[in-house]
MARGUGU-975888 format. One record per residue (C-alpha): residue number from 0; residue in three letters; x, y, z. Coordinates in Angstrom, 3 decimals. Layout:
N
{site NUM,"ALA",{X,Y,Z}}
...
***
This chain:
79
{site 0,"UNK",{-19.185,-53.121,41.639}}
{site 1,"UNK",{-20.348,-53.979,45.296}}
{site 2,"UNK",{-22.089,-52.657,47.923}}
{site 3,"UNK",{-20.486,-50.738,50.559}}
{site 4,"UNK",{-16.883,-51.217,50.976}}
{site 5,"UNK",{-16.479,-54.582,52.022}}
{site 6,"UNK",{-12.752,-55.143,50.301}}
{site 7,"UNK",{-13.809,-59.453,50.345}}
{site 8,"UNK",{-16.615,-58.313,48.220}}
{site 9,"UNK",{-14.461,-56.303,46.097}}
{site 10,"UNK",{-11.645,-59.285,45.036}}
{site 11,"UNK",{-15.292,-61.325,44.204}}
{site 12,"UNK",{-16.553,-59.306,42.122}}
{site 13,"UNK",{-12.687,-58.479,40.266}}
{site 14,"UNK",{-12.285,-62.282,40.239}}
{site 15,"UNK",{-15.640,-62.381,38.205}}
{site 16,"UNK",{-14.783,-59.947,35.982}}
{site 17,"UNK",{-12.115,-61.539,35.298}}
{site 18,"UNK",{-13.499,-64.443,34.213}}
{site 19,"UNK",{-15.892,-62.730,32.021}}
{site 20,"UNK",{-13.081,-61.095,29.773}}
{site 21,"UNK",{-10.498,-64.078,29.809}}
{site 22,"UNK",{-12.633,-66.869,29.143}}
{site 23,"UNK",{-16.391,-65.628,27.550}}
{site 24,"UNK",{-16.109,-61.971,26.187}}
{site 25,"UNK",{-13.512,-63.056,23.581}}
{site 26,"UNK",{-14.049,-60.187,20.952}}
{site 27,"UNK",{-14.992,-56.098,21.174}}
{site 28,"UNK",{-18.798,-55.544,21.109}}
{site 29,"UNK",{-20.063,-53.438,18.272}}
{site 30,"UNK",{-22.322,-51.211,20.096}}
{site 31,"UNK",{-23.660,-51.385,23.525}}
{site 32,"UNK",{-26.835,-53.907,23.240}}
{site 33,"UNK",{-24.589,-55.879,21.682}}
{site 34,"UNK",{-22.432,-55.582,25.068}}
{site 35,"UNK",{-25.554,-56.224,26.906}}
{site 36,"UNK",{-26.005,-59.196,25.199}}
{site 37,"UNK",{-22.834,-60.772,25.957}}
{site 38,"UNK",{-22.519,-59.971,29.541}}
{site 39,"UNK",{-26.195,-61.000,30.242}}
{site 40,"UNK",{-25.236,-64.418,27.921}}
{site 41,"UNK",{-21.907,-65.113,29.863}}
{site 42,"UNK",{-23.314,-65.058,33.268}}
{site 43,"UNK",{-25.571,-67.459,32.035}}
{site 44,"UNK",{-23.142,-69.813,31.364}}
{site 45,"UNK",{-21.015,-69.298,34.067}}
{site 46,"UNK",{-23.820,-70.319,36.454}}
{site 47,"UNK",{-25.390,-72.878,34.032}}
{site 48,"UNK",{-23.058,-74.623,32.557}}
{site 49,"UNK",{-19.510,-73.732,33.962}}
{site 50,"UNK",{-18.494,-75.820,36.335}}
{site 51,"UNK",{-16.575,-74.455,39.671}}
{site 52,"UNK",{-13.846,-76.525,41.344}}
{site 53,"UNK",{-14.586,-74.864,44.392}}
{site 54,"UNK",{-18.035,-76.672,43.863}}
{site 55,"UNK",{-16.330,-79.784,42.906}}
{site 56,"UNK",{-17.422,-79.178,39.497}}
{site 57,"UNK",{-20.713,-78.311,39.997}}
{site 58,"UNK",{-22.505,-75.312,38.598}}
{site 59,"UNK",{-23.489,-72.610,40.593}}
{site 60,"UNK",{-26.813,-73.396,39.350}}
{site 61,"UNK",{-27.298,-76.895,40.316}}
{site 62,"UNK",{-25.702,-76.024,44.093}}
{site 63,"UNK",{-28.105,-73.821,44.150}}
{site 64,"UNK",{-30.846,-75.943,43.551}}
{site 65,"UNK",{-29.929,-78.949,45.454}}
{site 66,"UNK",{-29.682,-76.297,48.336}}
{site 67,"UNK",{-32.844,-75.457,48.039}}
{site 68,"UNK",{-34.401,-78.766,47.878}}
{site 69,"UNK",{-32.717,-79.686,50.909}}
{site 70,"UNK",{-34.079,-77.127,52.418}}
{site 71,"UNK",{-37.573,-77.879,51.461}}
{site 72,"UNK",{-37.451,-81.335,52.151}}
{site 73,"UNK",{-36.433,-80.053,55.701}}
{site 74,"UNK",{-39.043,-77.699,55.869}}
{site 75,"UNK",{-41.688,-80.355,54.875}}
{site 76,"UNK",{-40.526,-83.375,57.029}}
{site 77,"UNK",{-40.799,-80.879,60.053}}
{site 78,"UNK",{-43.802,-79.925,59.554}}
***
């Protein structure tokens, strides 16, 4: 789900989803902590360890971070 009813936001988060059940949520849950479980562990690895063309095969993680060091580094060389 989104927020409000921003229809960009929407094909994310279906696109996401999608990617959950095709490629990490491979068999049916037993009970709902299991469920849990799997979602929680599948985003994990789609941020740690998947890597993203669109990132040129980076993970989301590691963008992330380099992002943010660049921006400290150009917070602390203004300063």
């Amino acid at each position: 789900m989104t927020d409000g009813y921003d229809c960009y936001q929407n094909a994310l988060a279906e696109r996401v989803n999608g990617i959950l059940k095709m490629e990490f949520l491979l068999h049916r849950p037993a009970n709902l902590e299991q469920a849990r479980t799997m979602v929680r562990e599948s985003v994990r690895m789609y941020n740690e360890q998947r890597p993203h063309l669109s990132l040129e095969y980076k993970t989301p993680d590691a963008v992330h971070r380099a992002s943010l060091a660049s921006q400290l580094r150009l917070g602390l060389s203004l300063a």
